[in-house]
C-alpha positions in Angstrom: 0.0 0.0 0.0 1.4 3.5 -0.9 1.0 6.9 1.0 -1.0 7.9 -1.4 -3.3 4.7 -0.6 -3.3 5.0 2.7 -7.2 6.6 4.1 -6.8 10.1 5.0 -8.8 12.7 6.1 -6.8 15.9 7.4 -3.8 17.9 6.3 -1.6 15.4 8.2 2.1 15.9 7.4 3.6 13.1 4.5 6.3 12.5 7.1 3.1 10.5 9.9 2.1 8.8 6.7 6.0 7.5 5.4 6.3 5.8 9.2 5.0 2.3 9.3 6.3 -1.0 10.4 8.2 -3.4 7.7 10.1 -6.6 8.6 11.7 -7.3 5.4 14.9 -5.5 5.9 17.9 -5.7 3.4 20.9 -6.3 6.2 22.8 -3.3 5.5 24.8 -1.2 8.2 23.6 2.1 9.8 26.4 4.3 10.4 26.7 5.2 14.2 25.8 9.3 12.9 22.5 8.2 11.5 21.7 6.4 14.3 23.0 9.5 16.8 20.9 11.8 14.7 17.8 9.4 15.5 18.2 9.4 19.2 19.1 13.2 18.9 15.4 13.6 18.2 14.1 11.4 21.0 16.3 13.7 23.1 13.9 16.3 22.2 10.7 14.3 23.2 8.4 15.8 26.0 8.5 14.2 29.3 7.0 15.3 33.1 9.4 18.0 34.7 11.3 17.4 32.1 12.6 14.4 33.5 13.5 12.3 30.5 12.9 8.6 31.7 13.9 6.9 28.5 16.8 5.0 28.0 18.2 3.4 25.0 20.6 -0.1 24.3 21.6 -1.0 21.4 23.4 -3.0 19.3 24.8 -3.0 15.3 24.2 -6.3 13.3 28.0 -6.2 12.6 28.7 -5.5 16.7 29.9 -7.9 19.5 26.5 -7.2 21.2 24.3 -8.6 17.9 23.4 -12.0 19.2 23.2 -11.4 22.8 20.4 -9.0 21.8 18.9 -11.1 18.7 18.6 -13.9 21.2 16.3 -12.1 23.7 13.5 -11.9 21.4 11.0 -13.9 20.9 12.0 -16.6 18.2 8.8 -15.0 15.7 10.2 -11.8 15.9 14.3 -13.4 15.5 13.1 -14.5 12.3 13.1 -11.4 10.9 14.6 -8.4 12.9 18.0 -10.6 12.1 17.8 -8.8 8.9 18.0 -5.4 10.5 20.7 -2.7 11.2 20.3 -2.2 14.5 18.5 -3.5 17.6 17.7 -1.4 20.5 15.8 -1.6 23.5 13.8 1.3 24.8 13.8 1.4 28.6 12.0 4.1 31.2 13.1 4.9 34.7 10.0 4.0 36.7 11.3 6.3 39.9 12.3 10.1 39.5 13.4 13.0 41.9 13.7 16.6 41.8 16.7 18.5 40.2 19.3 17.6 43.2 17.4 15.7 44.9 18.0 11.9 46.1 14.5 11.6 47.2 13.2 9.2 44.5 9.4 8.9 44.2 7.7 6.3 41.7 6.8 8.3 38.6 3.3 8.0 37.1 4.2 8.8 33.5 7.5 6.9 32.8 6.5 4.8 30.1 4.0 7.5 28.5 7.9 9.6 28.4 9.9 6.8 27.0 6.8 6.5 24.4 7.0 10.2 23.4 10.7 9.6 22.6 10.4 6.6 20.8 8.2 7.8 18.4 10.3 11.0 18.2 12.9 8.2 17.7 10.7 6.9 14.3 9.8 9.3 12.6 13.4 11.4 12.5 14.7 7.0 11.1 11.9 7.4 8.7 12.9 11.2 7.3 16.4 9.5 7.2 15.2 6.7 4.7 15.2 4.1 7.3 12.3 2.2 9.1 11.8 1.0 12.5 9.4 -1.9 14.1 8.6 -1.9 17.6 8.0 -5.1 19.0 6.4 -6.6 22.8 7.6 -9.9 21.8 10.6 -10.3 23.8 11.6 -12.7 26.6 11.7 -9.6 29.2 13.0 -11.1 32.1 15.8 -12.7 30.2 16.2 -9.4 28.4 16.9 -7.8 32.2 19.5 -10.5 33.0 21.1 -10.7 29.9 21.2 -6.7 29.5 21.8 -6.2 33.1 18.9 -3.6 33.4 18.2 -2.5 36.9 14.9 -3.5 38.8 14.0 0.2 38.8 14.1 0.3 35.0 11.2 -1.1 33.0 12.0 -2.6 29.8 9.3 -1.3 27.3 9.7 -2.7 24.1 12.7 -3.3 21.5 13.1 -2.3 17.9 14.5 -2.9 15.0 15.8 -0.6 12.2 17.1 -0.4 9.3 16.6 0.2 5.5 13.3 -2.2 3.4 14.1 -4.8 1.6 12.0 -6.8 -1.0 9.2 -8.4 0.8 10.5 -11.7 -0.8 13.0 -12.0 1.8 10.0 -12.9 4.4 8.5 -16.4 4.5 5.5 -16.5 2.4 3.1 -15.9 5.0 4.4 -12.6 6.6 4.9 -11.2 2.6 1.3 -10.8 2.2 1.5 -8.5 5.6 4.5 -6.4 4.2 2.6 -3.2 4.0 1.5 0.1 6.2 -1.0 -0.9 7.9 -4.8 1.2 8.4 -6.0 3.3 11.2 -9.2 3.6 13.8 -11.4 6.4 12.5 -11.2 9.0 14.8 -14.4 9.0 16.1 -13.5 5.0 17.5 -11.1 6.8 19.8 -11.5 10.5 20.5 -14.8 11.6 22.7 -15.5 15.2 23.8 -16.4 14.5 27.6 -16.6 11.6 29.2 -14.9 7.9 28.4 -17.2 6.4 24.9 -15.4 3.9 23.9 
């Protein structure tokens, strides 16, 4: 499906329409500027008191780290993400304090931060000419041992990015899902007053 296919109704910017989630990806390298440049713009992401919870690990497919991190996905999501540039994990620091401070509280929008910067994180791969593909399929408590991630921090999601390949890479079955995918109508999820949905 193009852009241009994809069901729109406002002047939304090309860029929200390029973004979308591939898994054929053609096993190329990212230089470590591109990738820099990418969490540069998650750096800029809105969080609570300006707090900035996010955290990022990450490895190159041509890095020491590639397998440890392949391995900590689920084996689904292994099957194709080993085709990617990079893997990364996106973590958020579930306690916070004030500026100085060593009075850490638990903090009620960690992961709604680390989500702002993620997507940050997306779009500026996609206005590179890459693509990136969050993914919840991941052995997480093998992901905290084998990353060493503190208790405190709470492992969100990984992803994978790098540049599309030809969906023929895929097994059959996923080629047929290879596309940007559609979206709720607004109405399904935005109410004026109370909860509608």
């Amino acid at each position: 499906m193009s852009v241009a296919a994809r069901a729109v109704t406002r002047a939304v910017d090309p860029l929200f329409l390029e973004r979308w989630s591939p898994r054929a990806f053609d096993f190329s390298s990212i230089p470590q500027e591109d990738l820099d440049t990418i969490f540069d713009a998650a750096r800029w992401a809105p969080s609570a008191f300006n707090y900035q919870p996010w955290r990022f690990l990450y490895a190159h497919r041509d890095g020491a780290d590639w397998n440890r991190f392949l391995e900590v996905l689920l084996p689904f999501n292994q099957s194709w993400a080993q085709n990617a540039s990079v893997l990364l994990f996106v973590l958020s620091d579930t306690l916070m304090a004030a500026p100085g401070s060593d009075d850490f509280k638990p903090s009620h929008s960690h992961s709604f931060d680390a989500g702002a910067a993620w997507a940050l994180m997306a779009l500026q791969a996609t206005r590179l000419g890459y693509h990136s593909h969050g993914m919840s399929g991941v052995d997480f408590d093998k992901a905290r041992v084998e990353l060493a991630v503190p208790d405190r921090y709470r492992i969100e999601a990984a992803v994978a990015i790098g540049r599309i390949a030809d969906k023929s890479i895929l097994p059959e079955t996923l080629q047929a899902r290879e596309m940007p995918s559609g979206r709720k109508d607004i109405a399904d999820f935005a109410f004026a007053g109370n909860f509608n949905g």
